[in-house]
C-alpha positions in Angstrom: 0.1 -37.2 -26.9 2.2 -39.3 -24.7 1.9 -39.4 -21.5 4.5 -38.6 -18.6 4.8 -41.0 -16.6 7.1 -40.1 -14.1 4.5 -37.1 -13.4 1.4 -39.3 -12.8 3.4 -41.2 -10.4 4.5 -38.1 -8.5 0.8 -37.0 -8.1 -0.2 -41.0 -7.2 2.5 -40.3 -4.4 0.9 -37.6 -3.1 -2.5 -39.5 -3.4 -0.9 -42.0 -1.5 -0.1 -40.0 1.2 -3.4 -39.1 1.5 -4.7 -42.3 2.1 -2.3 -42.6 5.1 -3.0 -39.7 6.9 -6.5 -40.8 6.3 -5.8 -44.5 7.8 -3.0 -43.4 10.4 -4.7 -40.3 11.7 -8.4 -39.5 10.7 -10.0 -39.2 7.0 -11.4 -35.7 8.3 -7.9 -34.5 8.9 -6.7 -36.1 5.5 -9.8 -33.9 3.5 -8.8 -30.9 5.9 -5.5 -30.5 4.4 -6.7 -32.2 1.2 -9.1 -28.4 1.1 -5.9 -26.5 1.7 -3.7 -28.3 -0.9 -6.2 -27.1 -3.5 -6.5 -23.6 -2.6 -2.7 -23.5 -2.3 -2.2 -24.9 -5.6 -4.7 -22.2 -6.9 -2.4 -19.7 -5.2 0.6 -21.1 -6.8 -1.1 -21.2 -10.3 -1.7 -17.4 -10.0 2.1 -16.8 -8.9 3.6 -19.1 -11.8 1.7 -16.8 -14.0 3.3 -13.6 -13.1 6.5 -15.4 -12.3 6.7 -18.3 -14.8 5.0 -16.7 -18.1 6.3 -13.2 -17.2 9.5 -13.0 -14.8 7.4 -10.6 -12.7 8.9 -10.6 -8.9 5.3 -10.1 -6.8 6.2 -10.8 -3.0 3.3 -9.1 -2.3 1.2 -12.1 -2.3 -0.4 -11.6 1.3 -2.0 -8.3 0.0 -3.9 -10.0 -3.3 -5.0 -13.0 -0.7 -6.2 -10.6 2.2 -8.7 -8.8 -1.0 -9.8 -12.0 -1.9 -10.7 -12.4 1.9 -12.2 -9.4 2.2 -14.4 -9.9 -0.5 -15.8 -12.8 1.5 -16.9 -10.5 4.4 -18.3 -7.7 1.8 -20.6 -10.4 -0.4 -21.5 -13.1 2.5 -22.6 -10.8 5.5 -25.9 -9.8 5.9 -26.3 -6.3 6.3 -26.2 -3.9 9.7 -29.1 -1.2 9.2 -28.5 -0.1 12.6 -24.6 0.9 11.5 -25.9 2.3 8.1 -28.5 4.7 9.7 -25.4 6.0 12.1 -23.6 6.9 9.0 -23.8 5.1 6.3 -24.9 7.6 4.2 -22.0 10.1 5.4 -19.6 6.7 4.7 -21.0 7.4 1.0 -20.5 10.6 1.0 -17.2 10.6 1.9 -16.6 7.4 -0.9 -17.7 10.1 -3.6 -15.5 12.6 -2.4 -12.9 10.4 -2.9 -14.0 9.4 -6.0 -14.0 13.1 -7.4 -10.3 13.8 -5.7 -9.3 10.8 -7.9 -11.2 12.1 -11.1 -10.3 15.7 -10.4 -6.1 14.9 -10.1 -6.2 12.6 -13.2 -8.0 15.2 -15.3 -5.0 17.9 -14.1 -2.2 15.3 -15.0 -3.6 14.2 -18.9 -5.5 17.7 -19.6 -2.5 20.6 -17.8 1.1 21.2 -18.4 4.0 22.9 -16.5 3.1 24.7 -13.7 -0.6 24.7 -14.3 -0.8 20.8 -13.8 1.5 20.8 -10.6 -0.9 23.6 -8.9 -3.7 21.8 -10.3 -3.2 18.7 -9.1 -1.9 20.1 -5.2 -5.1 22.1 -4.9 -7.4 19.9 -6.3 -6.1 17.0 -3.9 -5.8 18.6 -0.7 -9.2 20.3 -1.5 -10.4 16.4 -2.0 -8.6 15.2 1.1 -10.2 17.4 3.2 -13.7 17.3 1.8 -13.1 13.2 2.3 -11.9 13.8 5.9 -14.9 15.9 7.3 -17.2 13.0 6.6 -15.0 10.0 6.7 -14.2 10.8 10.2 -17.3 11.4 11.9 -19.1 8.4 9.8 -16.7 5.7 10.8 -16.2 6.7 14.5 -20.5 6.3 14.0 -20.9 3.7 12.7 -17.7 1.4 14.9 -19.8 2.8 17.8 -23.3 0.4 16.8 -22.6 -2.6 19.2 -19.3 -3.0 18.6 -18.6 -6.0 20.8 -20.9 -7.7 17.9 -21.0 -5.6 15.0 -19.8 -2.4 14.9 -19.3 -2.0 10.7 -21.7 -1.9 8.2 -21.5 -5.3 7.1 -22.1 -6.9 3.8 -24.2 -7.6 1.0 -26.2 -11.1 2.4 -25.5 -12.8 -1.1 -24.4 -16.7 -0.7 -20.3 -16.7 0.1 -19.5 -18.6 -3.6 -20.2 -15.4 -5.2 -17.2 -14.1 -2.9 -14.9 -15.7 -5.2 -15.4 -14.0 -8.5 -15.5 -10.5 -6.5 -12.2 -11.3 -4.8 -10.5 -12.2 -7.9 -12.0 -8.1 -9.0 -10.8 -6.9 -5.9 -7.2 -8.1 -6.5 -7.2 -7.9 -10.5 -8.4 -3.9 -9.9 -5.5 -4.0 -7.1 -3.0 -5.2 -9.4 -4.0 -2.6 -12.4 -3.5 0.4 -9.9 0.2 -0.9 -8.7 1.3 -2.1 -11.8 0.2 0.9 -13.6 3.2 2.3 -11.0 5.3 -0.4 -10.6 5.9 -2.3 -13.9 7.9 0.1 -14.9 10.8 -0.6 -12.2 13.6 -3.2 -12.6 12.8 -6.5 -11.0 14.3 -6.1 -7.6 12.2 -2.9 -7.1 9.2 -4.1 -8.2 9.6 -6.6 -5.9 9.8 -4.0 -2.7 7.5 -2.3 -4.0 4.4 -5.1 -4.3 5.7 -5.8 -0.6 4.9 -2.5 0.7 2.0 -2.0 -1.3 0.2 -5.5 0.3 1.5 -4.3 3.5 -0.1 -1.0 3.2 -3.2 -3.1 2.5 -3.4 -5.3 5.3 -2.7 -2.5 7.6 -5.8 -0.9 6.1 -7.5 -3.8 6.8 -6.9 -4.4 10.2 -7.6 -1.0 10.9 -10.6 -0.1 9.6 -13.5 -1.2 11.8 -16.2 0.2 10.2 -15.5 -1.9 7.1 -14.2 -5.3 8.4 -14.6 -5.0 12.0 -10.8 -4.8 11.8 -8.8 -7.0 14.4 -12.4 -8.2 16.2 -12.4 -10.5 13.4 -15.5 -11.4 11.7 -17.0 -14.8 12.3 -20.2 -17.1 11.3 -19.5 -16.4 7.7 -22.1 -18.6 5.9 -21.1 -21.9 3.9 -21.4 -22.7 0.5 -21.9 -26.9 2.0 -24.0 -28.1 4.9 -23.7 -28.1 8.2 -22.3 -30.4 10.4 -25.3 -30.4 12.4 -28.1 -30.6 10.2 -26.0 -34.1 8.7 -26.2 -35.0 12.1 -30.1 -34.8 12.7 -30.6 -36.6 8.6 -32.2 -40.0 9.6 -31.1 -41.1 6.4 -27.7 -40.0 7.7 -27.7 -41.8 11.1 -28.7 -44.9 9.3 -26.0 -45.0 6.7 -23.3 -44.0 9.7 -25.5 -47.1 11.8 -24.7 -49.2 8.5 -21.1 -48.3 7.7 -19.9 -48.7 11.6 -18.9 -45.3 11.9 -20.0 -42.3 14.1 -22.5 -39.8 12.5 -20.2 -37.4 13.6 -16.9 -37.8 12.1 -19.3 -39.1 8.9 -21.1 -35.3 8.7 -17.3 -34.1 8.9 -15.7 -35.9 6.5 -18.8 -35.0 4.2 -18.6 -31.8 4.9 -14.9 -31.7 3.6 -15.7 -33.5 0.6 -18.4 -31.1 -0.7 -15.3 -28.2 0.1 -13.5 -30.4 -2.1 -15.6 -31.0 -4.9 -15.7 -27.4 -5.0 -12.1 -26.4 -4.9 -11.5 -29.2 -7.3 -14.1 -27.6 -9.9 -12.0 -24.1 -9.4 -8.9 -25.4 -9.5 -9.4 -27.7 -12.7 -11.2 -24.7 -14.8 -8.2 -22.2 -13.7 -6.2 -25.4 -14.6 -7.3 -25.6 -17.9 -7.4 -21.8 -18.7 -3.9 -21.4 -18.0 -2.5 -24.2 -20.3 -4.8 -23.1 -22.5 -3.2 -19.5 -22.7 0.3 -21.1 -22.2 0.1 -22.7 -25.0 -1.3 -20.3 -27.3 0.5 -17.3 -29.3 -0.4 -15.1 -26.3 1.9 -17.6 -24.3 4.6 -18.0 -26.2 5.0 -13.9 -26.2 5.2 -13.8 -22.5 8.0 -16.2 -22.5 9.7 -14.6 -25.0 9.2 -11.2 -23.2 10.4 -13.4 -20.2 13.5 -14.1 -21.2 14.4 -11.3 -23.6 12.7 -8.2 -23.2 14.9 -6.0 -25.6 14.3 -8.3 -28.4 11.0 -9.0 -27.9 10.6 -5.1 -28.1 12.7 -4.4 -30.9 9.9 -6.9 -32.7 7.2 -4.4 -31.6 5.8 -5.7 -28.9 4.2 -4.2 -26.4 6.3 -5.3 -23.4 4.5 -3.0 -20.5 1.4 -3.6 -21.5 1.8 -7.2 -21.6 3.3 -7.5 -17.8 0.7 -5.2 -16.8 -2.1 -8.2 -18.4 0.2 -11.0 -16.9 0.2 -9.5 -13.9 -3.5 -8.5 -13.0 -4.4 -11.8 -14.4 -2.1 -13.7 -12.1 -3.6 -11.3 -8.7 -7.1 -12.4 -9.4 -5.9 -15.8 -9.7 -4.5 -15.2 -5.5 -7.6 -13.1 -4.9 -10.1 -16.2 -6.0 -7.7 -18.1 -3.7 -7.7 -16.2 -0.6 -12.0 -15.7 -1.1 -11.8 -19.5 -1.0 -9.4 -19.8 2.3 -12.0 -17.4 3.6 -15.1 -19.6 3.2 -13.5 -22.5 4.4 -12.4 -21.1 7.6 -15.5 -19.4 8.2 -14.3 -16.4 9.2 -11.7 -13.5 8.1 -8.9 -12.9 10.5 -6.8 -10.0 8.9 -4.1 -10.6 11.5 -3.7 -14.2 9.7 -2.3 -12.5 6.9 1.8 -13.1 7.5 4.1 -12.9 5.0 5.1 -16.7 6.0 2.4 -18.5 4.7 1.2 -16.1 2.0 4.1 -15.2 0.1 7.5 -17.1 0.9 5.3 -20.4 1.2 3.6 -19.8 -2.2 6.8 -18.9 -3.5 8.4 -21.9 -2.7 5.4 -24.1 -4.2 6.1 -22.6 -7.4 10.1 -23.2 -7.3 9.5 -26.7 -5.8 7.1 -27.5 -8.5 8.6 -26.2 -11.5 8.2 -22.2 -12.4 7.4 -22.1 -15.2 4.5 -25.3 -15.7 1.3 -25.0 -14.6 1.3 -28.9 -13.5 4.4 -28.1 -11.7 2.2 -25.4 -9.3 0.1 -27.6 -8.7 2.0 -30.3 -7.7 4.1 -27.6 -5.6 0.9 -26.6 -3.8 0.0 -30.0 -2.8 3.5 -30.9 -1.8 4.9 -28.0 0.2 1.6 -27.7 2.4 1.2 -31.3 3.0 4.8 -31.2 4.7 3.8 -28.0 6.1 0.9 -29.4 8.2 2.5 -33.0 8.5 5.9 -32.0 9.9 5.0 -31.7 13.2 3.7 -35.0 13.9 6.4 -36.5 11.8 8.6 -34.6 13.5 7.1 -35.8 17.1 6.8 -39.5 15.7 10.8 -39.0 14.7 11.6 -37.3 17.9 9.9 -40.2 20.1 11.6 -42.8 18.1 15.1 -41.5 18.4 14.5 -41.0 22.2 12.9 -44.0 22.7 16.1 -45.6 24.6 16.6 -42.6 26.9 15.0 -42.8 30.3 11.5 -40.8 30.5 12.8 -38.1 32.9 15.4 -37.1 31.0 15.8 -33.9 30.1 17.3 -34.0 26.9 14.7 -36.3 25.8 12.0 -33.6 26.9 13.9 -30.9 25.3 13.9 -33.0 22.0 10.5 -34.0 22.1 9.2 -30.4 23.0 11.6 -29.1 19.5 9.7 -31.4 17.5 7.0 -28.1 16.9 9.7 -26.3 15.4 10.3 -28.8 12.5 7.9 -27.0 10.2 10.4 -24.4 8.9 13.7 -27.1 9.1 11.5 -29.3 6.9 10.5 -26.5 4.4 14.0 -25.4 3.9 15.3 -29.6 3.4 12.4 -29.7 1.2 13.5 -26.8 -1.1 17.4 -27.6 -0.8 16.9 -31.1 -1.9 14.7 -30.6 -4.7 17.8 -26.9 -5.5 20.1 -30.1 -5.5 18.6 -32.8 -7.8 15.7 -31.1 -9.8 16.9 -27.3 -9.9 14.2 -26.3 -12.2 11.5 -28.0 -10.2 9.7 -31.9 -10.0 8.1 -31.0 -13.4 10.3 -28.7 -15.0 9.1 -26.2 -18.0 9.5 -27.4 -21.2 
């Protein structure tokens, strides 16, 4: 196999740029975004699946992320017995109520007809609903009231965080089957506002329900998957090698703190990697791209063109779920009111278009590009700013008005970024093949 050149040397860019953040700024900042380049490339590679093997339109990016997320909070945190004897057992009550409404309206939808089925399904719902309700009410106001300033939901399993990431990428794959199960069946553009309702639907959820993710308080203190700062700190062996090296043991214990993030974001990244070429290049691949680009025809062979999206698409949300678990362990704590449509779905979008929709290598790259400008444009921006001022006199008022726009380069950046690379490389820096 001969080897692409022009690709390697794109990447040994970006590698490059590394290095000089690292030398210019600080080597922890340089692994900081280093951490975020790899979860956004695992984002992308979960988009380019839907998008790139399957032509499937899912803006609802935020919504697979923020599961992902929440299964960090659900695994990692150690549970609140206080919370669950307030009404935990009500909470589950109401959860198999739920469960039963569910069971009850599918059975009237397969097993009735006509009439029967619509009367069936009306009565057996609302009798669910309001079953649900007369627990689910009482239980959560309960259970919000234990401490709240501190706790106030029920908490979580206590399991370590890692395990966060294979029950986000459930979260978001079960997601995904439910609205596509709906959805797939819509023309593009419709699917499209629909997955964007549906993720705001479940953000919303999330930010409002206390009992379950302490909702807008935020949760905090989630537990790492790496050491602590601190205890690096207080290694003798540590302190010596810092001593030997001519560095502080401080900004040492960060930057090998960021490492061991990036060792394991690497390892997740390279196995999802090598999956997805793996399908890509197999039969199952080179269905989806013939479903891709002509669904009529690829029917009229038999194949099964629903079922199909419906596989490329779950597969492609637990790919974003795994993702946003991993954002969640690296910040340390879920914020649901992080979840913007900005930087979970039009910046992962763009990844995938800069880097080539369509190639897996092509996400990746994408990721790493689009969030390194992302976080670097400002102080390029500033740096620019001051050296295009630098003649003006240091009371001037345009050259404080220049200097103070230099925080708003981020999106001016993003959209030269993705014009230039429209202009000269329209199907992306490494383009499908």
């Amino acid at each position: 196999m001969s080897i692409n050149w022009r690709n390697v040397g794109m990447f040994a860019v970006m590698g490059l740029l590394f290095v000089i953040v690292g030398e210019v700024q600080s080597w922890s900042l340089s692994l900081a975004i280093l951490n975020l380049c790899l979860i956004s490339a695992v984002m992308s590679l979960g988009v380019n699946i839907q998008w790139g093997y399957g032509g499937l339109l899912n803006v609802g990016v935020m919504g697979f992320a923020a599961l992902g997320g929440l299964a960090g909070v659900l695994v990692s945190t150690p549970p609140v017995p206080e919370a669950w004897a307030a009404g935990g057992g009500m909470m589950l009550l109401a959860g198999l109520f739920a469960l039963l409404t569910i069971i009850a309206v599918s059975l009237c939808y397969f097993k009735l007809s006509g009439g029967t089925r619509a009367l069936g399904i009306v009565v057996s719902g609302l009798v669910g609903y309001f079953l649900t309700r007369y627990f689910f009410d009482p239980a959560s106001a309960a259970i919000e009231a234990v401490d709240p300033a501190a706790t106030g939901f029920l908490g979580g399993l206590g399991m370590p965080i890692i395990f966060s990431w294979f029950v986000g990428g459930l979260f978001a794959a079960g997601a995904a089957w439910a609205v596509g199960k709906i959805a797939l069946g819509l023309r593009s553009d419709y699917l499209a506002i629909a997955t964007l309702g549906i993720s705001e639907i479940i953000v919303y959820m999330i930010k409002n329900e206390d009992w379950l993710t302490r909702g807008v308080k935020n949760v905090i203190g989630l537990p790492r998957p790496v050491p602590y700062e601190v205890s690096i700190q207080q290694s003798p062996y540590f302190r010596d090698l810092a001593l030997k090296m001519g560095v502080s043991v401080v900004d040492m214990s960060s930057v090998i703190v960021k490492l061991s993030y990036a060792g394991l974001f690497t390892i997740v990244l390279l196995l999802i990697l090598f999956l997805s070429e793996r399908a890509l290049n197999s039969p199952w691949g080179r269905m989806m791209r013939a479903i891709r680009d002509n669904e009529t025809a690829a029917e009229a062979m038999g194949k099964d063109v629903t079922g199909r999206h419906l596989q490329v698409f779950v597969l492609g949300s637990a790919v974003v779920g795994i993702a946003g678990a991993m954002l969640t362990t690296i910040d340390g704590q879920f914020t649901p009111t992080s979840y913007q449509p900005l930087r979970f779905t039009f910046l992962i979008w763009v990844m995938v278009i800069v880097g080539g929709s369509g190639n897996n290598w092509g996400s990746v790259l994408g990721g790493f590009v689009i969030w390194f400008f992302w976080i670097e444009a400002e102080p390029i921006g500033l740096w620019l700013m001051d050296l295009i001022t630098s003649g003006m006199a240091s009371d001037s008022p345009l050259r404080a008005h220049l200097l103070e726009s230099a925080a708003h380069m981020r999106l001016m950046t993003m959209g030269l970024v993705l014009l230039l690379v429209l202009r000269f490389s329209p199907r992306g820096l490494i383009p499908e093949k």
